[in-house]
C-alpha positions in Angstrom: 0.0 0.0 0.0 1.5 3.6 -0.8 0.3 7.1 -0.1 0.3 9.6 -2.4 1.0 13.1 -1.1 -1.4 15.9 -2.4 0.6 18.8 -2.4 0.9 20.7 -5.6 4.8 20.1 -5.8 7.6 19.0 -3.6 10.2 21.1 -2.2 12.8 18.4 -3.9 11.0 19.7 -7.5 10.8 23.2 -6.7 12.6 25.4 -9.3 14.6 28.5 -8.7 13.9 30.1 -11.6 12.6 33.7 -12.2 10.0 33.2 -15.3 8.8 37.3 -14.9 9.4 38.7 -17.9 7.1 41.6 -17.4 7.9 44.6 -14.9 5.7 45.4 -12.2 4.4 48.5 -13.6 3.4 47.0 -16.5 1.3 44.7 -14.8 -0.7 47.0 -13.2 -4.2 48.0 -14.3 -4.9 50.6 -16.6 -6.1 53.9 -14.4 -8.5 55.0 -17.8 -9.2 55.2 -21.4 -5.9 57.5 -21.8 -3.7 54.7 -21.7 -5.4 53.2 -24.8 -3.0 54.2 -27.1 -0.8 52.3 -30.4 2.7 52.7 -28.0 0.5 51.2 -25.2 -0.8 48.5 -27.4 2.3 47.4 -29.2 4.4 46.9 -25.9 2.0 44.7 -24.2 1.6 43.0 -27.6 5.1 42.8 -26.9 5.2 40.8 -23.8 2.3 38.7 -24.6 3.9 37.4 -27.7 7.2 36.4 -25.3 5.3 34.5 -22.7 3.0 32.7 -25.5 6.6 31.4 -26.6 7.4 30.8 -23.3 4.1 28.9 -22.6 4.5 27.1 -26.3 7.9 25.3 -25.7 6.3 24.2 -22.1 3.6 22.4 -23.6 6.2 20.4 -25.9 8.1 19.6 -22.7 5.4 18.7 -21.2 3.6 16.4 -24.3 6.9 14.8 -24.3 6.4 13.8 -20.6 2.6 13.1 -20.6 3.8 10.8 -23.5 5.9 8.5 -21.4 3.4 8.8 -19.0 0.8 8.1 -20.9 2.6 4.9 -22.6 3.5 3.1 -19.3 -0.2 3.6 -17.7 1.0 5.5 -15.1 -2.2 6.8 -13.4 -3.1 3.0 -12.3 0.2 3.0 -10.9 -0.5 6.6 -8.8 -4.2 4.7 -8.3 -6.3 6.8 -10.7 -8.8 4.5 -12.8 -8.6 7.1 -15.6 -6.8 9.2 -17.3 -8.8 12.1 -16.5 -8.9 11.5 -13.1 -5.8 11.9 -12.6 -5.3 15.0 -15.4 -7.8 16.8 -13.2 -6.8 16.2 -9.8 -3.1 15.9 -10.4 -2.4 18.2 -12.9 -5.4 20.5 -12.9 -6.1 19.5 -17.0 -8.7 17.6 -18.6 -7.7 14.3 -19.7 -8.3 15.2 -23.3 -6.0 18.0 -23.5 -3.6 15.3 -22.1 -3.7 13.0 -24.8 -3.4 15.9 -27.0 -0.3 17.3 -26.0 1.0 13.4 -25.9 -0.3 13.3 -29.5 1.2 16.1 -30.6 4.6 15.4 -28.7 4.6 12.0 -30.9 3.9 13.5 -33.9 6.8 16.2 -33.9 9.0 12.9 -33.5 8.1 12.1 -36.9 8.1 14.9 -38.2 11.7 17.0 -38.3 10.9 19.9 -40.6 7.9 21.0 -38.4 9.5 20.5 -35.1 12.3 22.5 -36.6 9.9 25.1 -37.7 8.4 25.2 -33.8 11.6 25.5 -32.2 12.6 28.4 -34.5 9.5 30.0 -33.9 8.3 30.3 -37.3 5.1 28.0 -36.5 2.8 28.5 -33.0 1.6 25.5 -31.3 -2.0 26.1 -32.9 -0.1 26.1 -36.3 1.5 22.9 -34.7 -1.5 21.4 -33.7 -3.3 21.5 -37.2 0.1 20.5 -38.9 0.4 17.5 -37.5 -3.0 16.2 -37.7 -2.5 16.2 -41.9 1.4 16.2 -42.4 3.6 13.2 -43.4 7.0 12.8 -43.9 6.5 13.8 -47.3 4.2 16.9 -47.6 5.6 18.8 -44.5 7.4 20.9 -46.3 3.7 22.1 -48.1 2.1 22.3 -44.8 4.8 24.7 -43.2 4.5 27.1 -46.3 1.2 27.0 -46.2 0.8 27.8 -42.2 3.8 30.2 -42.4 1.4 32.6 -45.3 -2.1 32.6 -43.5 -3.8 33.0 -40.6 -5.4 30.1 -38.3 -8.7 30.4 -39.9 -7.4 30.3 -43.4 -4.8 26.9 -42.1 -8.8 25.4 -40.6 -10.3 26.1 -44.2 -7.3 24.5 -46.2 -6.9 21.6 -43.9 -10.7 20.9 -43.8 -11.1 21.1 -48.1 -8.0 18.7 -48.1 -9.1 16.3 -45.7 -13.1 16.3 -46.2 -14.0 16.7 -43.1 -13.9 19.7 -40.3 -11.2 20.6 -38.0 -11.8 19.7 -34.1 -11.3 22.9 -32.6 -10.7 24.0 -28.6 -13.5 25.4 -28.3 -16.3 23.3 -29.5 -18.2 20.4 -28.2 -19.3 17.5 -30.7 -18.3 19.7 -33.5 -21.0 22.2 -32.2 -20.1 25.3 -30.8 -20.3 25.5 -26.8 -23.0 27.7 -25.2 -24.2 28.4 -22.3 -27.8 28.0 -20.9 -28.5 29.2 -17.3 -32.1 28.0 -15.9 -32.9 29.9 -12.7 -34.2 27.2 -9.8 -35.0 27.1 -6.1 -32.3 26.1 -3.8 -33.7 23.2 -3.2 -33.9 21.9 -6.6 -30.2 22.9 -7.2 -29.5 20.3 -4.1 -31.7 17.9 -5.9 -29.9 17.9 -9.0 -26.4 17.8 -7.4 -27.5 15.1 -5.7 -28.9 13.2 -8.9 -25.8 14.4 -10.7 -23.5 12.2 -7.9 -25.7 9.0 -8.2 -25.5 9.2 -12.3 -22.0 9.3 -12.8 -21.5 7.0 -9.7 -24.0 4.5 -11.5 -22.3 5.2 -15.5 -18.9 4.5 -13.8 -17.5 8.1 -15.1 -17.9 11.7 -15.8 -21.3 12.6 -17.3 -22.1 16.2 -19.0 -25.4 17.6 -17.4 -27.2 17.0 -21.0 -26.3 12.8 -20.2 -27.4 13.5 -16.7 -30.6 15.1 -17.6 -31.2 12.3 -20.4 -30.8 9.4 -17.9 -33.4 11.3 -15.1 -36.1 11.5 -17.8 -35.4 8.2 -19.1 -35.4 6.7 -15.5 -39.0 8.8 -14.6 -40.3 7.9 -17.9 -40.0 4.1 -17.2 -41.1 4.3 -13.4 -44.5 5.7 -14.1 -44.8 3.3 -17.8 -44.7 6.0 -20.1 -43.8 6.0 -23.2 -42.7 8.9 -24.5 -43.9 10.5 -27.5 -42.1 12.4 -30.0 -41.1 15.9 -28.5 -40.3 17.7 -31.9 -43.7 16.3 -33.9 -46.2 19.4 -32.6 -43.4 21.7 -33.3 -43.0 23.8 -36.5 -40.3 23.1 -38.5 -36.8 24.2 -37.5 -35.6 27.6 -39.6 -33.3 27.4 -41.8 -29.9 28.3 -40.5 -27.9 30.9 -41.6 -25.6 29.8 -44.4 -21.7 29.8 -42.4 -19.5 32.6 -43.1 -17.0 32.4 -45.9 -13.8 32.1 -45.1 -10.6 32.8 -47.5 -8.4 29.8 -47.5 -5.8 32.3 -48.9 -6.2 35.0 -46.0 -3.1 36.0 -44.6 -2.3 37.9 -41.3 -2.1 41.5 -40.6 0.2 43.5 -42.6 1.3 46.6 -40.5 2.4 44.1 -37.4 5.7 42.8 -36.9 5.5 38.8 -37.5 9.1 38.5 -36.9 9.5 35.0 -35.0 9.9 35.4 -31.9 12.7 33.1 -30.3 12.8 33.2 -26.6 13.6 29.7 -25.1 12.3 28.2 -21.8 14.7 28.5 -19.1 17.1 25.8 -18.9 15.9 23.7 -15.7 12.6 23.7 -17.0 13.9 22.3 -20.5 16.0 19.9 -19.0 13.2 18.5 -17.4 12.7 16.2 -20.1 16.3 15.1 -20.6 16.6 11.0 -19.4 12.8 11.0 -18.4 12.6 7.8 -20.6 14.4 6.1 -18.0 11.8 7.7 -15.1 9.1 6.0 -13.7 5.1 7.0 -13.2 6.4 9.0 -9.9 9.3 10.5 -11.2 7.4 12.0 -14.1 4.6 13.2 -12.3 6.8 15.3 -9.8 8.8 16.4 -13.4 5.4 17.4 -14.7 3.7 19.0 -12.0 6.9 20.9 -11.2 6.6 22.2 -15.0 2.7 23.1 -14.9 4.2 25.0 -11.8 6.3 27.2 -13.8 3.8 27.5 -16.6 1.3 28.9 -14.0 3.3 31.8 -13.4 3.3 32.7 -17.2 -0.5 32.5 -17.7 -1.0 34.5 -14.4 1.0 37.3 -16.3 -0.8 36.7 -19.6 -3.9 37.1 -18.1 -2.8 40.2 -16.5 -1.9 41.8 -19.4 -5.1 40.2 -21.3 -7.4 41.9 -19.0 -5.7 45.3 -20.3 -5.5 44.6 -23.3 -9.2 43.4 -23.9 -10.6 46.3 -21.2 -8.9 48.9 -23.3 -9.8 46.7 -27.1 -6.4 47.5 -27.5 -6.6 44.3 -30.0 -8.3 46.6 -32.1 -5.7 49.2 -33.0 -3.7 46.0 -33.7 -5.9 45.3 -36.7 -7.7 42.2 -34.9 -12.0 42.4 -35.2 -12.2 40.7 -31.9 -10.6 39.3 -28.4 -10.7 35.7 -29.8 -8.7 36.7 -32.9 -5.8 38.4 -31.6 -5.3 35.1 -29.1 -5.5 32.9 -31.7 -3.9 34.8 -34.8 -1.4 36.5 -32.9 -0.7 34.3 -29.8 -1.6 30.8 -30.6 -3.7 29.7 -27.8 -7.4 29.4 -27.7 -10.1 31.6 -27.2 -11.3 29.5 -24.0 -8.2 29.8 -22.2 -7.7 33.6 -22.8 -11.3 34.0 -21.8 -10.7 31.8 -18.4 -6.9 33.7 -17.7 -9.0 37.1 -17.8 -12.0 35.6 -15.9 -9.7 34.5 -13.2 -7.8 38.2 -12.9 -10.9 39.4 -12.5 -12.1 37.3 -9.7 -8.6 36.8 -7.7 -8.4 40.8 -7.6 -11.1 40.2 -4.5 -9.2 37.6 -2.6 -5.1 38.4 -2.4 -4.6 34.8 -0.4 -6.3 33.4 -3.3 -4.5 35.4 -5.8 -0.9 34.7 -3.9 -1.9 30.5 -4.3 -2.7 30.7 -8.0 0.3 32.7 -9.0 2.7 30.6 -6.8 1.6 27.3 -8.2 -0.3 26.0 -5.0 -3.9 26.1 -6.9 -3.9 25.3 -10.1 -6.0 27.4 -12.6 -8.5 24.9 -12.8 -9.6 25.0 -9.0 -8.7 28.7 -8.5 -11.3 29.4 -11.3 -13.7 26.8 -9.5 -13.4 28.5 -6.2 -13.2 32.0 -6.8 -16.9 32.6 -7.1 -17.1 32.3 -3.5 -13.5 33.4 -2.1 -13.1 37.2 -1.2 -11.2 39.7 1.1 -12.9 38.6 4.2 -13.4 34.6 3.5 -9.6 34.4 1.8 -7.8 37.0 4.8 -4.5 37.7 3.1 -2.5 36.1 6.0 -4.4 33.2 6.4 -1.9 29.8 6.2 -4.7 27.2 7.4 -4.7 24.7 4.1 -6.2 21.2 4.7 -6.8 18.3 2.4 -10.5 18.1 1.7 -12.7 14.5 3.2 -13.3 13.7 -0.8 -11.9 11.0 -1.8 -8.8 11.4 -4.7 -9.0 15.3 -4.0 -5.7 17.3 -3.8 -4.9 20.1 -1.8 -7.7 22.4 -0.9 -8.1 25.9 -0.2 -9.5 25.8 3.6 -9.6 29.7 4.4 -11.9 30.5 1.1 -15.4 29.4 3.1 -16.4 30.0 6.3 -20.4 29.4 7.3 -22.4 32.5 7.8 -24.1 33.1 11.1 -27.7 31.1 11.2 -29.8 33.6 12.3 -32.2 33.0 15.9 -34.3 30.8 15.2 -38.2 32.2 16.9 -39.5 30.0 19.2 -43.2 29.4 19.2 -44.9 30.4 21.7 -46.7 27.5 24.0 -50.0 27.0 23.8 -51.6 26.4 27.8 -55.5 24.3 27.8 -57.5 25.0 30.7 -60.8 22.9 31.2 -64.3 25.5 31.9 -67.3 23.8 32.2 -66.0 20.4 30.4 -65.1 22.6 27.6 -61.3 23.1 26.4 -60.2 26.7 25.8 -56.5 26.8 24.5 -55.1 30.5 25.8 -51.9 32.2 24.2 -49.6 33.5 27.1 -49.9 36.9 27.6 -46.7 38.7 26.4 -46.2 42.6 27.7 -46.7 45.0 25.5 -44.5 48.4 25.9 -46.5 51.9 26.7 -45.0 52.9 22.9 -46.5 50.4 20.9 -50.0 51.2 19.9 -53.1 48.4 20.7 -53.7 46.2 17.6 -57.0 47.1 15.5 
């Protein structure tokens, strides 16, 4: 029997290394709308563009890892069923962007020209991620002209013409783009449903979306009471037509007015190393080497989405020439509109709770449960000195933020008065005690 100890890294991992590239006063937020300007704009576009680099050559370090990881089974040997039990509790990922960077990590073995083209900076880790979905040994050298000349969108459109079939993207579900649907409920339904939530995946044996969840409750109630459903679309009028999808130019390129020079900073060299001899490591050894990485990492996305929040509060991404948020992190930064979307979210809400903030920055919280837990976490819940940390009861949980909740006061709760029976000719009156009333308060009507 072995233990596994929770704790987000080990002091014998820990890494001395100094991974702030920004200055302070850069990292501050904007005071107003005069700091909108093109100077403003192009040196945060600056930075940004040397920490995606940064954060780039980490996930290839870290594909290469989760691929030796991945290849020896090593969360049965930590004592995680699946993968994405232990991606989410370990590593603060979803097991699917596990197997990704694993994927990709394999595929830039096979491929010389485009790993060349990555480590030179010529190619982001988007470009890589598309690139090696269609490349061979063969027709690389197409694919990296053809990524080098246009933008993501245009690299989606080619691939998907080529291929015959669309691209999987970040950010969609099923090939469907994710939205959100919020349906407003009583407490004590929203206890119900977390409850039914539990008992569903307990009873599938994994993680279920809500949509599974809410499938399997109608399908259970619909066979308890022997009905048998009808169709639920037949009284409906016919669905409209949908909007034919945007056109997109398979020959689009970027932006011309911006600098597209490649940029070249490397990861520091104790984080690089990390990969060197890890084919010799076991499942333990390449956990610590992995989580001591994400550690690193996490300091360069708190900085991105520092300078992210600026950049989108002040739409500086517009006097770069980019239509939208999403576009300038994917066009110019290589990483998905999801993430840039959580890293700002996460500024936003760790700007009430400095404890909080101090444990996402430093590595002890992952992104995944700071952005889990900051709804509730503020100045008075997370106290900026507060050290009390304590595993949580849940079984396969890491550490847990103990000082975020504390239970507010129940109120009094009013006692009813006693009711006294008193017997009057064989007849029982029931009598309220009779409570003083104050000279102030006025006689009822």
């Amino acid at each position: 029997m072995f233990v596994i100890t929770f704790s987000m890294i080990s002091p014998a991992t820990a890494l001395p290394v100094s991974l702030d590239l920004v200055p302070p006063e850069h990292l501050a937020p904007p005071s107003g709308r005069g700091a909108a300007t093109d100077e403003t704009a192009l040196l945060l576009d600056g930075y940004l563009r040397r920490l995606a680099r940064q954060e780039a050559r980490g996930r290839r370090v870290l594909g290469s890892l989760a691929r030796l990881f991945l290849r020896q089974h090593g969360h049965h040997t930590l004592g995680f069923a699946r993968v994405g039990d232990y991606a989410r509790e370990r590593l603060g990922l979803s097991g699917r962007e596990l197997h990704s960077l694993a994927h990709v990590s394999a595929r830039l073995a096979e491929l010389r020209d485009v790993a060349a083209a990555f480590e030179d900076g010529a190619l982001s880790w988007t470009q890589v991620r598309l690139v090696v979905g269609v490349a061979t040994p063969v027709t690389e050298p197409f694919w990296i002209r053809t990524a080098r000349g246009r933008t993501v969108r245009a690299l989606e459109a080619t691939i998907a013409r080529e291929t015959g079939r669309p691209v999987v993207r970040d950010d969609t579900l099923d090939d469907e783009p994710r939205v959100q649907i919020r349906l407003p409920c009583p407490r004590r339904v929203r206890e119900r449903w977390h409850a039914v939530t539990i008992l569903a995946r307990a009873a599938a044996g994994g993680q279920l979306a809500p949509w599974n969840v809410a499938e399997l409750v109608a399908a259970e109630g619909f066979s308890a009471r022997d009905v048998v459903p009808g169709d639920p679309m037949a009284e409906l009028p016919g669905p409209e037509s949908d909007p034919p999808p945007p056109r997109i130019d398979p020959y689009e390129t970027p932006s011309g007015h911006l600098d597209w020079t490649a940029v070249e900073d490397a990861l520091p060299a104790d984080l690089a190393e990390l990969q060197h001899g890890a084919s010799a490591l076991d499942a333990f050894a390449l956990d610590d080497r992995m989580r001591a990485l994400l550690r690193a990492m996490q300091r360069i996305d708190w900085q991105m989405g520092r300078l992210l929040r600026t950049v989108f509060a002040l739409r500086l991404h517009r006097r770069l020439g980019f239509p939208s948020a999403a576009a300038y992190a994917r066009e110019r930064l290589g990483l998905c509109a999801r993430k840039a979307r959580a890293l700002v979210a996460l500024e936003r809400k760790t700007g009430e709770a400095p404890a909080l903030l101090a444990a996402y920055r430093d590595g002890e919280l992952s992104w995944l449960r700071a952005l889990a837990i900051a709804p509730v976490a503020s100045g008075d819940t997370a106290p900026p000195g507060s050290p009390a940390r304590r595993p949580s009861p849940s079984a396969g949980s890491s550490t847990r933020w103990s000082g975020w909740w504390r239970p507010a006061p129940r109120p009094p709760r009013r006692r009813r008065p006693e009711r006294r029976s008193s017997c009057r000719s064989g007849k029982c009156v029931h009598t309220r005690p009779s409570t003083p009333r104050s000279s102030s308060t006025p006689p009822p009507r």
